[in-house]
N, C-alpha and C positions, 0 to 999 in steps of 0.2 A: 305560523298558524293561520295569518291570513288567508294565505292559498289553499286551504286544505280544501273550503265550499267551492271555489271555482272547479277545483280540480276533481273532488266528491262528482259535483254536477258531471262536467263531461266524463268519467269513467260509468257513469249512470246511464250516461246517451250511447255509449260504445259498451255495454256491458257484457255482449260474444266475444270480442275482442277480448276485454280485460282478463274474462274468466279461462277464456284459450289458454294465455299467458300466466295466469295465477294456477292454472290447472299443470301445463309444461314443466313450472318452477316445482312444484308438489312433487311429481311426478320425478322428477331428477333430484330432487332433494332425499326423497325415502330410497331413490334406489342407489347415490352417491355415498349417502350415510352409510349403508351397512355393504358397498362394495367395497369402501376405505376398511369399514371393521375386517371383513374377510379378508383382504390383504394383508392389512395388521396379522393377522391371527397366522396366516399361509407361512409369512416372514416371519415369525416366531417360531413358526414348527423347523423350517426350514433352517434358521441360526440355530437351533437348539444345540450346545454343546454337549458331545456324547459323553466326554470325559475318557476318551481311548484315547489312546496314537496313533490319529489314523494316518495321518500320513508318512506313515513306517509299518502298515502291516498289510499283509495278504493274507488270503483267504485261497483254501484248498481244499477240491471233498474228492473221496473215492469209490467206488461199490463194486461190492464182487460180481463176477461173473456165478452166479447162480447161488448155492449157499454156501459160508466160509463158516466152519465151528473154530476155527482158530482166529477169530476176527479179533480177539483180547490180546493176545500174544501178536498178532500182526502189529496191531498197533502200538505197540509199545517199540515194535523195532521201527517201524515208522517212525515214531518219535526221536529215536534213538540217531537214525539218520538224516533227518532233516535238521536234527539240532548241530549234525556234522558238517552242514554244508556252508562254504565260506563266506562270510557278510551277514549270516545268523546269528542272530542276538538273543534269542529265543523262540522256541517254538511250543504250543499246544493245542490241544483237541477240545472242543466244546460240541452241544447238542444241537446250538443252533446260533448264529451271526448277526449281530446288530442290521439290520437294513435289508436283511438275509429273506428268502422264501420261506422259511416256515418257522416258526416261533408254538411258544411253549407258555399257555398263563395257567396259574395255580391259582387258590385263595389260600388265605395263611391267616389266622385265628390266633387268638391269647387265652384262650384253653382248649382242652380236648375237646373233638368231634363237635366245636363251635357252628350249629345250625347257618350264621349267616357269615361268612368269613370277613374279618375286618380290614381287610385290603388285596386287591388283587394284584400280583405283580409276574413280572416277565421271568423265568425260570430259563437259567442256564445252568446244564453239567460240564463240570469241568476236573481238573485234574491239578495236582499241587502246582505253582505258580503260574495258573493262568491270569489271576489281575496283574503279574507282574509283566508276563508279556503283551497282555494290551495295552499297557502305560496306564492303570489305572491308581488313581490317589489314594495307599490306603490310611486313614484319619485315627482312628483305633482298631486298637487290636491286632490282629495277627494273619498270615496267610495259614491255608490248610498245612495239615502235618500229614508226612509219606502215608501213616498206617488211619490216617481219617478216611480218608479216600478208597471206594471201592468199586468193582467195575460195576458197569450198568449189567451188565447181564446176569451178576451173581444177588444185585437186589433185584434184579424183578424175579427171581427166582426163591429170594429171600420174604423167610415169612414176620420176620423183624423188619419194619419200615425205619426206626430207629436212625437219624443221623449225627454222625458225631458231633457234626457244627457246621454252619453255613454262615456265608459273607451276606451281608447286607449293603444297600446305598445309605447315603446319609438321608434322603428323601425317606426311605420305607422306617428305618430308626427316628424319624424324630416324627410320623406319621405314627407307626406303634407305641414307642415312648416320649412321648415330648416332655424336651427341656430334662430327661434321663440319660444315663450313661447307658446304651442299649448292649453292650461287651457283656456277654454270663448271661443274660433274659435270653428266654427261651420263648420262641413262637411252633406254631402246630402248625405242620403243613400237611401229614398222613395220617388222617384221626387221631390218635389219639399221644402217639409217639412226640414227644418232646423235641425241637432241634435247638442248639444251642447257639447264641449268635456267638461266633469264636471274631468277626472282624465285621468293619464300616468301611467301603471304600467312600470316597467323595460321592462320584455319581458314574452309573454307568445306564447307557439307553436303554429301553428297551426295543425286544428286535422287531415291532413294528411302531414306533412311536406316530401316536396320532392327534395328540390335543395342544402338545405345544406347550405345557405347562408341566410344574413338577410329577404329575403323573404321569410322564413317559419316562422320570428317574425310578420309579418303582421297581427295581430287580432286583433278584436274588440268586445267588453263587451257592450249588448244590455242589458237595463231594462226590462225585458220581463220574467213574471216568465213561464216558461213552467210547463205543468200539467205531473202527474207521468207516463201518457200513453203515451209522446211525449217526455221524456227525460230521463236523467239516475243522481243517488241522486252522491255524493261525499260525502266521510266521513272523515276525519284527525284524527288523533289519531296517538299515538307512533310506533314508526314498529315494536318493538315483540307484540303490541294486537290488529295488525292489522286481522289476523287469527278470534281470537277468535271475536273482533268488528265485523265483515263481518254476523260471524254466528250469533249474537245474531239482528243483523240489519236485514236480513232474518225475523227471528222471529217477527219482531217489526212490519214491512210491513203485516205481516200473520196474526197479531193480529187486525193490523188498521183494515184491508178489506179483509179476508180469500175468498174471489171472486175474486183472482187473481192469475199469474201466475210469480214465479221471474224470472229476465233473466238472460241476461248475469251478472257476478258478479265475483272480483276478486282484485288484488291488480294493482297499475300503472307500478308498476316496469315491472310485469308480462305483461301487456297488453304495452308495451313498447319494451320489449325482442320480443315480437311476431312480433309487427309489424319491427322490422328491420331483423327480421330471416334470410329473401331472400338478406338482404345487406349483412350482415355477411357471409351468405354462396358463395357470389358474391367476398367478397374479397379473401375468401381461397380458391376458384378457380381460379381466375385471378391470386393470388399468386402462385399458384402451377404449374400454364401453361408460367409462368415467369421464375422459377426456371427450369421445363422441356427443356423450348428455349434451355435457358443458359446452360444446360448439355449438349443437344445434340449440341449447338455448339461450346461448350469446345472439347468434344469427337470428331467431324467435325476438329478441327483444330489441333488438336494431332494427329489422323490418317492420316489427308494429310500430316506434316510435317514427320511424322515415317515415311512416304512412301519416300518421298521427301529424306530423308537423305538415302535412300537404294539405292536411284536411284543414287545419287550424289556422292557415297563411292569414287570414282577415283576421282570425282572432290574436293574433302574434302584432301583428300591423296595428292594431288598436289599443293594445296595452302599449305598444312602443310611442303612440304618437299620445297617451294620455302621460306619458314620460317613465314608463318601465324602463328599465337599466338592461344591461345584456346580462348581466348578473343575475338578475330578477326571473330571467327569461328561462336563463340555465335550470337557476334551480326549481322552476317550476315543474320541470321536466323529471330533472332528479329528485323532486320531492313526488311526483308521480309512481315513478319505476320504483322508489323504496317504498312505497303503501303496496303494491304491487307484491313486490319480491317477498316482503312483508308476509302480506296474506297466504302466497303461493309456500314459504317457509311453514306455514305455522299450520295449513293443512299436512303438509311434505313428512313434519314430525310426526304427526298421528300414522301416517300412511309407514314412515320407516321403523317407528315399533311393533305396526300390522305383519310389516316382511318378518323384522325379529322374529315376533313369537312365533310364525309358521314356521323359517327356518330352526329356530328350537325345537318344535315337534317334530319337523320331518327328519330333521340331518343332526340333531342334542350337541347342537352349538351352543355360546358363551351366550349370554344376555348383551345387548347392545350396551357398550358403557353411555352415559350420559352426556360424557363428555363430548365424544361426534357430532350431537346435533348443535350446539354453540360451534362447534370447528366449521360443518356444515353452513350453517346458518351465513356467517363473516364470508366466506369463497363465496356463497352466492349471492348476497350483498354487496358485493365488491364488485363480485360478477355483471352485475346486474347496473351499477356506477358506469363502472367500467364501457359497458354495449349500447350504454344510452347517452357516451358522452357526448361523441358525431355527430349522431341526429340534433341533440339538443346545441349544441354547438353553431348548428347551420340557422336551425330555429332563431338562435340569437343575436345570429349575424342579420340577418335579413333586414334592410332597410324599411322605415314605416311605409313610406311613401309605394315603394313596390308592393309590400307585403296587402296595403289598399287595396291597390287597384287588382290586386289575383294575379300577378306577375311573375312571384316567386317559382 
């Protein structure tokens, strides 16, 4: 506490300098805080477990050459043969692929023609045991029955919206019922028609997940088989004969109806890596623009104190020879840079919940947790110890008698 007036005083005499430094530490601190957050957040979306087997399935889509009215019966012989081909463990047709180009959200409601829907979630048609061929957990209940299921082209033709029963996540059942057994509750997804939940798988993604948190488990499993020009097949099989499976499934579609054109086609892993590419390349930038701060404002706080100790050589010399200790000497320095790092922290906070809230209006990201800035705070702290030990070090070495005469 002694030190604080000496020290008060000269940050007083040097006050461009200090505020340069206290401004730098500000400055890296608001933008440190919520780059750590968005990583955080990037690496959560990025581990999200999808609850499939991905690495045992492939993905396959096909379209006809111009228009097919036999696209229902195609497909079922498509199915038919690709469930024949050896190292298949199962095959099915859905409307659209977790990680996939195009995706499908509904609102879904607990009564009829519910003006605001009470949860939005990712919609896939599918066809009787398709959670079994994605490896998916089912928790209650049941998979679809043969005669639940009907083609897509006969409901949209259908003036019955009516479905027999749809699969839910454990996310959207305990988001509609919580702390209920959701098996038999019936939710509204086409005004006014009833659907029955018939099962709960654990969790399955949806096909563009984007927040990171249980809201990309929101899906829902429709009985709805879609025809081969309006969806893409799945195949499971073991991961080393997923390769050669892929290629001979090609073949197998070419054989059914060589009047077509294959698409897109590849492994989940692969189409998985793709769709997070821009997250991953998102973290090791933010990561690298974190680590940049923190050098140049390591290097920031080492050149003003080096300077600092040049400017002070008589005042160093005169504390030493009134009997200051090298000890004395040290932490006068480091009790400088921590008022310092101090002040420059406790603007920095104000300034990284300014970033927050604009990043919530602009981009309806998470609230910075509170936590960050005490995480923040200690790195630059330490930080700050740390880049002013040298200077202060040399300060203390300095003999009185040199430090006198301006020799240092």
């Amino acid at each position: 506490m002694l030190q604080l007036r000496p020290i008060l005083s000269t940050l007083r005499r040097h006050r461009t300098a200090a505020l340069l430094i206290v401004l730098e530490i500000a400055l890296t601190c608001a933008i440190v805080c919520n780059s750590v957050f968005l990583i955080a957040n990037r690496i959560d979306r990025v581990r999200l477990g999808s609850g499939l087997a991905d690495s045992e399935l492939s993905y396959l889509g096909a379209r006809a050459i111009g228009s097919d009215n036999n696209a229902a019966a195609i497909t079922r012989e498509d199915l038919a043969a690709l469930r024949a081909i050896p190292g298949v463990r199962g095959a099915a047709i859905m409307s659209s692929v977790p990680f996939g180009h195009s995706a499908w959200v509904m609102g879904v409601g607990l009564v009829p023609n519910q003006p605001v829907p009470t949860i939005e979630v990712a919609s896939y048609n599918g066809d009787v045991g398709l959670p079994g061929v994605l490896g998916l957990k089912l928790i209650a209940g049941r998979d679809f029955h043969a005669d639940e299921v009907i083609d897509d082209e006969a409901f949209q033709k259908s003036t019955d919206s009516r479905l027999a029963g749809v699969i839910v996540t454990r996310a959207v059942a305990e988001r509609l019922f919580p702390g209920a057994d959701a098996v038999g509750k019936s939710i509204y997804i086409f005004g006014t028609a009833p659907s029955p939940i018939v099962g709960v798988v654990d969790r399955m993604v949806s096909a563009h997940p984007s927040f990171g948190d249980e809201r990309d488990l929101y899906s829902v499993i429709l009985p709805i088989r879609p025809a081969y020009d309006g969806g893409t097949y799945v195949l499971r099989s073991d991961a080393a004969q997923r390769d050669s499976v892929l290629k001979a499934a090609v073949a197998a579609l070419d054989r059914v109806d060589p009047h077509r054109v294959a698409q897109e086609h590849g492994r989940f892993e692969d189409l998985r890596r793709e769709y997070y590419q821009s997250d991953v390349a998102m973290v090791w930038l933010l990561a690298g623009v974190c680590v940049a701060l923190l050098v140049v404002t390591a290097f920031g706080i080492v050149g003003l104190a080096s300077f600092w100790v040049q400017q002070r050589t008589k005042m160093i010399g005169t504390r030493r020879a009134l009997g200051a200790t090298r000890g004395q000497i040290l932490r006068y320095f480091q009790t400088e840079n921590l008022l310092l790092t101090t002040a420059g922290i406790a603007v920095g906070m104000l300034g990284a919940f300014a970033i927050n809230q604009w990043l919530m209006t602009q981009y309806e990201l998470p609230r910075l947790p509170a936590l960050y800035l005490p995480l923040g705070a200690l790195v630059l702290w330490a930080l700050g110890q740390i880049a002013v030990l040298a200077p202060a070090r040399r300060a203390a070495a300095l003999p009185p008698a040199h430090a006198m005469r301006g020799l240092a």
